[in-house]
C-alpha positions as CSV (number, residue, x, y, z in Angstrom):
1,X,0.0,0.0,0.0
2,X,0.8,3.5,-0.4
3,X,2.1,5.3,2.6
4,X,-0.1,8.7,3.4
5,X,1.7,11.2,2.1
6,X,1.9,15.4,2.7
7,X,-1.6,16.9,2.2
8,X,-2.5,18.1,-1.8
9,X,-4.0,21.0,-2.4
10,X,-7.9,21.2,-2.6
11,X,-9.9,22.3,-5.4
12,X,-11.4,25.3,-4.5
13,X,-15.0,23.7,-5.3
14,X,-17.2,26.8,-4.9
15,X,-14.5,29.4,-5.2
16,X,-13.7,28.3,-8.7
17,X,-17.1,29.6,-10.5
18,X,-17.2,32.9,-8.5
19,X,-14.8,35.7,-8.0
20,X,-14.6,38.2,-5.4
21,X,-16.1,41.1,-8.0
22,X,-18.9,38.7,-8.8
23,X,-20.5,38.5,-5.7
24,X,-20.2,42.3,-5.0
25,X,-21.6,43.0,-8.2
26,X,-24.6,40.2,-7.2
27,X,-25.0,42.0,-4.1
28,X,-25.3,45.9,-5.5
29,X,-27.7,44.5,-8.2
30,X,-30.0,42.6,-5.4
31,X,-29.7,46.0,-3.3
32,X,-30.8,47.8,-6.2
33,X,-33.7,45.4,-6.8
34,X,-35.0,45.7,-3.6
35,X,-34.4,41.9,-3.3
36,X,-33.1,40.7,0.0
37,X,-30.8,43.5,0.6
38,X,-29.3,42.9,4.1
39,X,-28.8,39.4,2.8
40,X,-27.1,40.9,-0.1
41,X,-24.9,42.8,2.2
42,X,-24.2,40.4,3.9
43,X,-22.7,38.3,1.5
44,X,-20.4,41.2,0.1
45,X,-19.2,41.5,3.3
46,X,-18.3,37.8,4.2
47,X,-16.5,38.0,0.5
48,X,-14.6,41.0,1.4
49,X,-13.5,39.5,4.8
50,X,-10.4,37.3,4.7
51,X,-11.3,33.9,5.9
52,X,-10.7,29.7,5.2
53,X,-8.5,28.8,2.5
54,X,-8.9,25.9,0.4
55,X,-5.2,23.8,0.2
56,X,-2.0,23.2,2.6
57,X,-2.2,26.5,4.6
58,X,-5.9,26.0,5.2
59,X,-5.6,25.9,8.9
60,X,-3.1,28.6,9.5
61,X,-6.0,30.8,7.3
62,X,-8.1,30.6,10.2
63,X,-5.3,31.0,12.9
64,X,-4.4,27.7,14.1
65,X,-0.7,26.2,14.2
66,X,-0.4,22.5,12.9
67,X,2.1,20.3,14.4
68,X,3.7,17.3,13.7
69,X,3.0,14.2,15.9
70,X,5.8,12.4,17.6
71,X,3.9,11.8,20.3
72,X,1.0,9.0,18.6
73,X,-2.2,8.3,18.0
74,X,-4.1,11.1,20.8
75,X,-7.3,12.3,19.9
76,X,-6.2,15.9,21.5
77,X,-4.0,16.2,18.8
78,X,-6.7,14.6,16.2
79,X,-6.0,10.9,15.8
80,X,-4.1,9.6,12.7
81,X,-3.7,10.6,9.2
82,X,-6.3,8.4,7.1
83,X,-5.3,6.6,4.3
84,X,-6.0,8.1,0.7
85,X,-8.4,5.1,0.1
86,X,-10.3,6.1,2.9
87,X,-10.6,9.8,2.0
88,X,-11.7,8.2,-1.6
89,X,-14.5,6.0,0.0
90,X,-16.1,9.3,1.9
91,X,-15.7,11.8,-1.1
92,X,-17.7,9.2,-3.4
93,X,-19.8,8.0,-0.5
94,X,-21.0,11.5,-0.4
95,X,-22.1,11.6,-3.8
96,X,-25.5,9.6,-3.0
97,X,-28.1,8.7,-0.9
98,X,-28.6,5.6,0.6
99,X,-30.8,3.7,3.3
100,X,-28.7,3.3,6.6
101,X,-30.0,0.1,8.0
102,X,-29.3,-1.4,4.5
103,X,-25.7,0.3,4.4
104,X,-24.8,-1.1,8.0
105,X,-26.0,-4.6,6.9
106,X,-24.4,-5.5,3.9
107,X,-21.1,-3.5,5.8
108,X,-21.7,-5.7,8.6
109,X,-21.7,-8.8,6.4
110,X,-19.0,-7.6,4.7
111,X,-16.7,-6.7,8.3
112,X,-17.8,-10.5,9.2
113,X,-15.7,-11.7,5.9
114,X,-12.9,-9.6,6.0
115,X,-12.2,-10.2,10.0
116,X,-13.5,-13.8,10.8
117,X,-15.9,-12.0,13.7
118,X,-19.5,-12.7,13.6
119,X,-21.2,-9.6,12.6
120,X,-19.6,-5.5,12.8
121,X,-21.0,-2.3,12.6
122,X,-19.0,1.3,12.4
123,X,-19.8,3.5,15.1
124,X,-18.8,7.6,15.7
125,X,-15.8,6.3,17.6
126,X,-14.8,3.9,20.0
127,X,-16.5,5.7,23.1
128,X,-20.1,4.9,21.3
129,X,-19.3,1.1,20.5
130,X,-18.5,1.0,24.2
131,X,-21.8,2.9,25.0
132,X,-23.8,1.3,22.3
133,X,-22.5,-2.3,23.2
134,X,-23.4,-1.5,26.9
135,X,-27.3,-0.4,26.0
136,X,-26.9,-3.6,23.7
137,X,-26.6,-5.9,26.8
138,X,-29.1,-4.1,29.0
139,X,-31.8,-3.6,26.7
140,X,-31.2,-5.9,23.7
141,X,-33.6,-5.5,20.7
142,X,-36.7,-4.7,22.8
143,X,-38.2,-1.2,22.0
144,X,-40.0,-0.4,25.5
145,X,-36.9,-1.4,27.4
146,X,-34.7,0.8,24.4
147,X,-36.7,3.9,25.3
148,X,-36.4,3.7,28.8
149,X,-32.4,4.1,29.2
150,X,-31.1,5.5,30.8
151,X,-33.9,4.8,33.3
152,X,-32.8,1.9,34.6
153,X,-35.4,1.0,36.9
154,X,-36.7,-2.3,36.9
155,X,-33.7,-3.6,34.3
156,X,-29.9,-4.8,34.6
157,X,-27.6,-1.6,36.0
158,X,-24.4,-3.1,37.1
159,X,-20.9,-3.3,34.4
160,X,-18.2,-5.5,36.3
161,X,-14.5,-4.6,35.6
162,X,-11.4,-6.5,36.8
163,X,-10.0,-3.3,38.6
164,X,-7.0,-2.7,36.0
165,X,-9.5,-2.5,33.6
166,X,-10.8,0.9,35.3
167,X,-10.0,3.9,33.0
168,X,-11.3,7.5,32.1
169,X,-12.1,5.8,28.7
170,X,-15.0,4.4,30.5
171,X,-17.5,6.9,31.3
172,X,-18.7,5.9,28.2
173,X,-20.0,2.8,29.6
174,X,-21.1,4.6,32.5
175,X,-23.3,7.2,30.8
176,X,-25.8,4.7,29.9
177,X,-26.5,4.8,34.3
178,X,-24.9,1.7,35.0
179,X,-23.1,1.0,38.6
180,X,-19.3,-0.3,37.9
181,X,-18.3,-2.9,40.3
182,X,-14.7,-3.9,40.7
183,X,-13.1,-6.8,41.1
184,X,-9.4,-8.1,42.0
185,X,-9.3,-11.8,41.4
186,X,-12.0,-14.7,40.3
187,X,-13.5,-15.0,43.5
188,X,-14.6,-11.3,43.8
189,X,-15.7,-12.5,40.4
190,X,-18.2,-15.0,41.0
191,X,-19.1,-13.0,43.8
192,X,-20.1,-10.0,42.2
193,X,-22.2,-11.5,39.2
194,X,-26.0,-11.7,40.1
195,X,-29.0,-10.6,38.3
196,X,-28.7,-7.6,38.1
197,X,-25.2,-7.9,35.9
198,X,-25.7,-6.4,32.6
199,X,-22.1,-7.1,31.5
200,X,-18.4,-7.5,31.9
201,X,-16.1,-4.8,30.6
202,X,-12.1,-5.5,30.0
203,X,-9.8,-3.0,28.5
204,X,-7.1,-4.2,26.7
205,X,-3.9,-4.3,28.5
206,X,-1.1,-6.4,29.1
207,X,-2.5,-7.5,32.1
208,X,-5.7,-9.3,30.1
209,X,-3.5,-12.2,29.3
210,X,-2.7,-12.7,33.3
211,X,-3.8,-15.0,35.3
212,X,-6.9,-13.1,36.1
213,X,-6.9,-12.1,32.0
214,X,-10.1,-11.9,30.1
215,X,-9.9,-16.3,29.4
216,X,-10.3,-16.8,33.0
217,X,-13.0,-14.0,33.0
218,X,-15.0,-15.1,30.3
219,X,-15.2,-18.6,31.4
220,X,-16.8,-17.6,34.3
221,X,-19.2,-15.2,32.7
222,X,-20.3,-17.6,29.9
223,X,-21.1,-20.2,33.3
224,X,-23.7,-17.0,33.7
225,X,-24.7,-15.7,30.5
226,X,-23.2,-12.6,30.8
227,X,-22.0,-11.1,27.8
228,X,-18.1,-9.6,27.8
229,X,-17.0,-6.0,26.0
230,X,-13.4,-5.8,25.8
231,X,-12.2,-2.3,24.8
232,X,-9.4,-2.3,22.3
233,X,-9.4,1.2,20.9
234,X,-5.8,1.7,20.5
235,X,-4.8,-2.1,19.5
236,X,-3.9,-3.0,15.9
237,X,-6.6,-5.3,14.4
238,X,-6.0,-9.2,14.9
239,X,-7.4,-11.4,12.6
240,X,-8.5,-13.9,13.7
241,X,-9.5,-11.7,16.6
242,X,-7.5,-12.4,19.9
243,X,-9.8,-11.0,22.0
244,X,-13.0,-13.3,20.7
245,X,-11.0,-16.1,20.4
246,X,-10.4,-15.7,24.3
247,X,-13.5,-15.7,24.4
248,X,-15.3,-11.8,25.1
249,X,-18.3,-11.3,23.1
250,X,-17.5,-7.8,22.0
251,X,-14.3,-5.8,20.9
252,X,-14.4,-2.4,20.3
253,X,-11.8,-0.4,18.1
254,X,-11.0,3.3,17.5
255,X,-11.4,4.0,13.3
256,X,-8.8,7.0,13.9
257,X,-5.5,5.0,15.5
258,X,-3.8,1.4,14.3
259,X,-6.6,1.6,11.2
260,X,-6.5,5.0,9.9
261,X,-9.6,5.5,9.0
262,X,-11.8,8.6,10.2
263,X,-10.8,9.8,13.3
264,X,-14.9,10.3,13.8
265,X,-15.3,6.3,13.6
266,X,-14.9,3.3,15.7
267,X,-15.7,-0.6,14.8
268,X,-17.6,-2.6,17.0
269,X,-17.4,-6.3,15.9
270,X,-18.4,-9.6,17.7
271,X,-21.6,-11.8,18.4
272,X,-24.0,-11.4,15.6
273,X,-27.2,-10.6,18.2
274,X,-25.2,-8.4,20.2
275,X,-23.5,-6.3,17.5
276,X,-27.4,-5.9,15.8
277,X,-28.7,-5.2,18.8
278,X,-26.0,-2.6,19.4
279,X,-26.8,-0.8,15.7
280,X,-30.7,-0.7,17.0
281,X,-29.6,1.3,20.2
282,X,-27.5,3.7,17.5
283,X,-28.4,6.3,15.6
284,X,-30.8,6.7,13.2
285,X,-32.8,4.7,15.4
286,X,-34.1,6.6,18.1
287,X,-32.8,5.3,21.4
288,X,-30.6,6.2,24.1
289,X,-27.4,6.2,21.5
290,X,-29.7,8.8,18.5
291,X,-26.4,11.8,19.4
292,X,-23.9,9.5,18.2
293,X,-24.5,9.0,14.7
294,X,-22.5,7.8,12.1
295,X,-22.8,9.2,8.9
296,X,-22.8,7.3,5.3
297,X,-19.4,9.0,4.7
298,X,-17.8,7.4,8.1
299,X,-19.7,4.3,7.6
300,X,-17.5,3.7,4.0
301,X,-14.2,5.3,4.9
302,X,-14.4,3.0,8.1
303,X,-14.8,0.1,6.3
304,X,-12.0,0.8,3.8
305,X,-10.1,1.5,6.5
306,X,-10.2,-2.5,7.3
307,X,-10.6,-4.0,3.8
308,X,-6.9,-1.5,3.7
309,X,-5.6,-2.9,6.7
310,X,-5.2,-6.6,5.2
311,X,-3.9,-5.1,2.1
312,X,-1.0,-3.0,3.9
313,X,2.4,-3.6,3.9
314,X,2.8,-3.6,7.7
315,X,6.7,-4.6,7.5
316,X,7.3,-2.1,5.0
317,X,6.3,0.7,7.2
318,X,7.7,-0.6,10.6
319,X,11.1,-0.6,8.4
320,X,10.2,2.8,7.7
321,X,9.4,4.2,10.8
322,X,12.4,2.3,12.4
323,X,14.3,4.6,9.2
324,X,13.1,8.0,10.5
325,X,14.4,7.2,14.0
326,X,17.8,6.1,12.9
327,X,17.7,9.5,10.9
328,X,17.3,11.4,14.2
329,X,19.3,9.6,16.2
330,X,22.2,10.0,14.0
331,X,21.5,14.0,14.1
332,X,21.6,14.0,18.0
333,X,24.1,12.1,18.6
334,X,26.8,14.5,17.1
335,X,26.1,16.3,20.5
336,X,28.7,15.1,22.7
337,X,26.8,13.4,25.6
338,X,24.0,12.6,23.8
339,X,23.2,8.8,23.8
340,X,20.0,7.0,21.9
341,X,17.9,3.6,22.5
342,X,15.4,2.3,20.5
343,X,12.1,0.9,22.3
344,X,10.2,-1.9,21.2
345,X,6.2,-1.9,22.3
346,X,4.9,-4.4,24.6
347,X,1.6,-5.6,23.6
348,X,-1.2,-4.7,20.5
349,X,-2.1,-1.0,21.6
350,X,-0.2,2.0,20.2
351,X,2.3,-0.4,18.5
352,X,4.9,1.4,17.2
353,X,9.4,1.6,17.7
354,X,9.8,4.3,20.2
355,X,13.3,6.2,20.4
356,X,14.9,7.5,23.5
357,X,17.1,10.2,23.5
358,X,18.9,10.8,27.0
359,X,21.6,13.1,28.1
360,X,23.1,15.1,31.0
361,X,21.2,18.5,31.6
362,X,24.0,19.6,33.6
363,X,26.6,19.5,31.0
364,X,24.2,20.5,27.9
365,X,22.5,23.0,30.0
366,X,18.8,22.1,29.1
367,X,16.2,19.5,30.8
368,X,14.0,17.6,29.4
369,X,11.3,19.2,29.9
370,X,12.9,22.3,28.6
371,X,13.2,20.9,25.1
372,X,9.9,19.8,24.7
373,X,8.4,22.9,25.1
374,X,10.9,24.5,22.8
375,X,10.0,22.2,20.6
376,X,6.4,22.5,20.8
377,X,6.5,26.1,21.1
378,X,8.7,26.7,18.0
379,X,8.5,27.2,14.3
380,X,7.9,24.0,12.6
381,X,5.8,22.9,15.7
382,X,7.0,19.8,16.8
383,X,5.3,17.4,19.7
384,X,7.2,14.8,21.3
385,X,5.7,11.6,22.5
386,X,7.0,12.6,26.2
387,X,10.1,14.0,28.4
388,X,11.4,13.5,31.8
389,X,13.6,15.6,34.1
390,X,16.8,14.0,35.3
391,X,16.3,13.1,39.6
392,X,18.5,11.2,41.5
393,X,21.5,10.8,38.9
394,X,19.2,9.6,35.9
395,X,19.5,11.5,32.9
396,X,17.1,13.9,31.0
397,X,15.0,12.5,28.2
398,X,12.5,12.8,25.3
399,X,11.3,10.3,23.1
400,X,9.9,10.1,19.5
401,X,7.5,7.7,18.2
402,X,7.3,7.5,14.2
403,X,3.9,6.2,14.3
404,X,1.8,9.3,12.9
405,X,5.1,10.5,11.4
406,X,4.9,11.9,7.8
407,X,7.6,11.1,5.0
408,X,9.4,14.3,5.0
409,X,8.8,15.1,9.3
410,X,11.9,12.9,10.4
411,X,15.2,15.5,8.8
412,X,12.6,18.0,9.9
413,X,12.5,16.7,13.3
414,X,16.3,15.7,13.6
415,X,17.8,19.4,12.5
416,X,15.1,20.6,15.4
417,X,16.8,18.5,18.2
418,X,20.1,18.7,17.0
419,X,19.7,22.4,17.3
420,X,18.2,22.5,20.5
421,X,20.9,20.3,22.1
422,X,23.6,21.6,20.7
423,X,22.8,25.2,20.9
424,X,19.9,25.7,24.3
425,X,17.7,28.8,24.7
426,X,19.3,30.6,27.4
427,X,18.0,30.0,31.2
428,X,16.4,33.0,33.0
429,X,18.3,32.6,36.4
430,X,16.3,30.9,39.3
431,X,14.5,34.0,41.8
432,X,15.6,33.4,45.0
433,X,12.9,32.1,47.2
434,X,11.1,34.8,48.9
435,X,10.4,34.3,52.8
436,X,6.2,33.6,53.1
437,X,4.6,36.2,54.0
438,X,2.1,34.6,56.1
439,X,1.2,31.6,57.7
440,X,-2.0,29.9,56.0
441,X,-2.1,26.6,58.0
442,X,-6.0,25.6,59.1
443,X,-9.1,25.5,57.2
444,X,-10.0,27.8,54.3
445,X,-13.2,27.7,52.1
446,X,-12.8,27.7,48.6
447,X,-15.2,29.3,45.9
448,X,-13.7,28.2,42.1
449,X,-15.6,29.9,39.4
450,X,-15.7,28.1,36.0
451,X,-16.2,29.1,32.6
452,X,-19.5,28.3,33.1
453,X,-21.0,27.6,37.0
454,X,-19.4,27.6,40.0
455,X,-18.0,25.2,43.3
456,X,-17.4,25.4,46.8
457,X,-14.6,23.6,48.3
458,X,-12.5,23.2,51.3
459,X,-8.9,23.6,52.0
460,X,-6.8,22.5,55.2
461,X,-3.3,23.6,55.0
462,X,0.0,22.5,57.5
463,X,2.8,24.5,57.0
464,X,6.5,24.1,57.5
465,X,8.3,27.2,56.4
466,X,7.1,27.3,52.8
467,X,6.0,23.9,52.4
468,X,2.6,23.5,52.0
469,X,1.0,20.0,52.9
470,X,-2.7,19.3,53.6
471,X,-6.6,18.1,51.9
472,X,-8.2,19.3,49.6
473,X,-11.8,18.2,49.6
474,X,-14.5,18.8,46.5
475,X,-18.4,18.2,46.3
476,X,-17.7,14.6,45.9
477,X,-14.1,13.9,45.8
478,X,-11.2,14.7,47.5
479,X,-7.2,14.1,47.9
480,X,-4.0,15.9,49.4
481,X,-2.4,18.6,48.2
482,X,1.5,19.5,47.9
483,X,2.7,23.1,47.0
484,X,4.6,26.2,48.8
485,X,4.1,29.5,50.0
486,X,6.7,32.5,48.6
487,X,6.2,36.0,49.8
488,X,2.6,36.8,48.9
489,X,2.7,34.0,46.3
490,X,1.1,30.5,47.4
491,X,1.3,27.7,45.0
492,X,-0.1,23.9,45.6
493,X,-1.7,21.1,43.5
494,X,-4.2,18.3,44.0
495,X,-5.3,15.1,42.5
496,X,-8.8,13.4,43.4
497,X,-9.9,10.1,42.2
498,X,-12.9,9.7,40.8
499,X,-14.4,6.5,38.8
500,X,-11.9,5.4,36.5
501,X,-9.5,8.7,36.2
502,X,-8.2,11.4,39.0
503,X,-9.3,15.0,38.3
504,X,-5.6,17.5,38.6
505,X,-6.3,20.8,40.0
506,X,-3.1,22.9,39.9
507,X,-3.7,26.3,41.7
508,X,-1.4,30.0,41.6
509,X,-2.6,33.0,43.6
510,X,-1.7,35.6,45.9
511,X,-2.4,35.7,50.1
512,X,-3.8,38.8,51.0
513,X,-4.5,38.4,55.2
514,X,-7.2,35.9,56.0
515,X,-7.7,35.8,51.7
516,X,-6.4,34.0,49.0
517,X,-7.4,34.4,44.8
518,X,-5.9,33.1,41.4
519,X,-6.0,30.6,39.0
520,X,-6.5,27.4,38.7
521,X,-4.8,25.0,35.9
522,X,-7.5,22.1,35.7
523,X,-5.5,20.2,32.9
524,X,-8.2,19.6,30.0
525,X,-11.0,21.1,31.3
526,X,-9.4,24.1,31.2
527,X,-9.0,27.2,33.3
528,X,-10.9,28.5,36.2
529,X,-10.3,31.3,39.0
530,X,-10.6,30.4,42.6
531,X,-10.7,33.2,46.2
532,X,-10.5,31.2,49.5
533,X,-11.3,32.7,53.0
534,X,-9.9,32.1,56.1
535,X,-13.0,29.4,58.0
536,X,-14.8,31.1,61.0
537,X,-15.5,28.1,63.1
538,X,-19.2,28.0,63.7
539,X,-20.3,29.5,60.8
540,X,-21.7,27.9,57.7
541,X,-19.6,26.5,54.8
542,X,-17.7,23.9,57.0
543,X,-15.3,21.3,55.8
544,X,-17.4,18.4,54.4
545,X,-15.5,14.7,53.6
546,X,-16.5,13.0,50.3
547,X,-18.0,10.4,49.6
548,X,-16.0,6.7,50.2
549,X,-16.7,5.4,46.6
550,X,-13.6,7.7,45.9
């Protein structure tokens, strides 16, 4: 196959039968008319206004930076590059109308040949298999029970998860209502299935091939009846599928990673009932999974996505991506110090050659960290797959992986690094520390104003000097927090579990007396400010614990 190469201009499809002149002179004539003439200003206006290109540069035309992706396969950085067939398969797909349930069943048949599964169905990405597959095993086919999710009154609520199989990935099977239940080994197991057990869920990891892996699990769970999802997003496609042959009932897939197909699509393949009753509880249908619809034009990229993936040379580009970080290594390693490894993957997800590149950051005179936001912040943009600050005699790091690489990125990226190494950015010299200012050890109550809405929260500080130590306790959640007081300046993070992930909140302000106000970093969600107050004992807004299911 044909490796993806460097975007091609677009035709300009509309642009190319109208010129600028044009549609002024369309508007004066319609204002002279007396035919729609704010319309007709309107238009003249939006011409006159610069705005999206057609070709390379479109996104810089409307202000954004791209990058190029060392880092992988992240849908913050949006997916993979899909394969020119699939791109081909959406433009004609667009072309014509067709009717969706017959679409999905002859692709299903045809996902059935091409992977040796029972039946598949494309879905708007691998978070709405997981959601579909889960309204799938509570409700089935039946319409009355469809329409009630995510009322789950009187039906099957609980998802059990072998407790490494807990991720943030999985709020998708939890927005259909369902109670997760955890479980560390095959007693808690058996224990925990009842009737109420909708399903099991696994996510792929190494650990699913342990001794408490998904073989053991679905053994037990076909002694019950209860179906098993296994969540695969990231994994290259096995065929025959390792996952059903282990026996789960389900395996979901992300379109946009290993497959390269839309980054808007997802594959949900597995027991023929199951996977139709999954397309049911999916748009167009209208059911609990109607927002997540997959258009015609996803529907046929996905599935040339797989009929590509049998047909791709998968040697040809590991030897090529192993080629791009032999180029770069080469290039940093004329910096004395400099040393490089090569990283092989472990396991089916984000498979890809990884490359290491370590060195001393007291004798180059830049960190790790430091040269990955050069990178990032410089001109080509350039995002590495990760860095690490040298503690306790280790040595600085980032690393590459080729994976969403583009022919052309790797001298690109090797001229970048060897620059940076060889030749830092100078280092603003370290402020000394300033004495604190004030002592804010007790209990302070915290107001943090979002974008949109607002919380109240509670603080408890102990501080030694200028290190802070202490709780920081939310609605529902709660952890410790680490940070340190300067001067005026206080500075301290937190991290609560919640469910499958931990929420970061990473707070900067200014003490002022008995108050405190800033800014608080809250990783993806954003920014929000926060003001805390001193606690008056006896008063309302008391420090409240969360909840144990933490």
């Amino acid at each position: 196959m044909s490796i993806t190469q460097r975007s091609q201009k677009a035709s300009p499809v509309v642009a190319s039968h109208w010129s600028r002149r044009d549609l002024f002179r369309g508007g004066a004539l319609a204002a002279a008319s007396g035919l729609a003439p704010a319309a007709a200003v309107s238009a003249a206006a939006a011409a006159a206004a610069p705005g999206m290109t057609f070709g390379a540069d479109m996104y810089q035309s409307i202000g954004v930076r791209p990058v190029i992706n060392c880092r992988g396969t992240f849908t913050i950085l949006s997916g993979s590059l899909m394969l020119p067939e699939c791109r081909q398969a959406m433009n004609q797909a667009s072309q014509n109308f067709v009717q969706m349930d017959e679409l999905m069943e002859a692709v299903g048949k045809r996902l059935a040949e091409i992977t040796g599964a029972e039946y598949g169905i494309v879905t708007c990405g691998c978070a709405a298999a997981l959601a579909h597959a889960t309204a799938a095993c509570i409700a089935g086919a039946d319409p009355e029970k469809m329409q009630r999710l995510p009322d789950l009154t009187g039906l099957k609520n609980e998802v059990i998860a072998p407790n490494y199989s807990r991720n943030v990935y999985d709020h998708a099977i939890r927005m259909l209502g369902v109670k997760m239940i955890e479980v560390a080994n095959e007693d808690e197991l058996r224990r925990a299935i009842g009737p109420r057990t909708a399903m099991i869920m696994v996510l792929a990891t190494p650990e699913d091939t342990g001794p408490f892996g998904l073989k053991p699990i679905a053994a037990v769970a076909r002694e019950h009846g209860v179906p098993v999802l296994v969540d695969a997003a990231a994994e290259d496609l096995t065929i025959p599928n390792v996952h059903l042959e282990r026996g789960a009932d389900l395996v979901a897939y992300s379109g946009g990673k290993a497959l390269r197909g839309p980054q808007s699509a997802g594959l949900l393949l597995g027991r023929k009932d199951l996977v139709q009753a999954a397309w049911l509880n999916s748009a167009p249908h209208h059911a609990a999974g109607r927002a997540m619809k997959a258009g015609k034009e996803d529907i046929m990229g996905m599935l040339a996505a797989v009929e590509m993936w049998v047909r791709r040379d998968h040697q040809a580009e590991w030897k090529m991506w192993e080629g791009w970080l032999d180029e770069i290594s080469r290039s940093v390693r004329r910096v004395s110090g400099v040393a490089t490894e090569v990283r092989q993957p472990q396991g089916l997800s984000n498979r890809s050659p990884r490359l290491v590149i370590q060195w001393d950051a007291a004798k180059l005179g830049v960190a790790g960290d430091e040269v990955y936001q050069t990178l990032y912040d410089g001109n080509p943009r350039i995002v590495l797959a990760g860095s690490s600050r040298g503690r306790d005699g280790e040595a600085d790091s980032v690393s590459i992986m080729p994976w969403q690489m583009r022919p052309g990125d790797a001298p690109v990226v090797a001229a970048e690094l060897h620059r940076v190494l060889s030749n830092p950015p100078s280092r603003k010299p370290a402020p000394q520390p300033a004495v604190p200012a004030a002592d804010i050890s007790g209990q302070w109550d915290l107001h943090l104003s979002f974008v949109l809405g607002s919380a109240d929260h509670g603080l408890v500080f102990e501080q030694k000097e200028a290190t802070l130590t202490g709780t920081h306790v939310g609605e529902r959640t709660g952890g410790d927090l680490r940070g340190r007081v300067e001067g005026d300046q206080v500075q301290f993070r937190s991290s609560h579990p919640w469910e499958g992930t931990r929420l970061g909140y990473d707070f900067a302000g200014r003490v002022s007396g008995d108050s405190m106000e800033g800014e608080v970093d809250l990783g993806e969600y954003g920014k929000a400010t926060w003001s805390a107050k001193r606690h008056t004992y006896g008063q309302p807004g008391g420090l409240v614990r969360p909840a144990k299911n933490i």
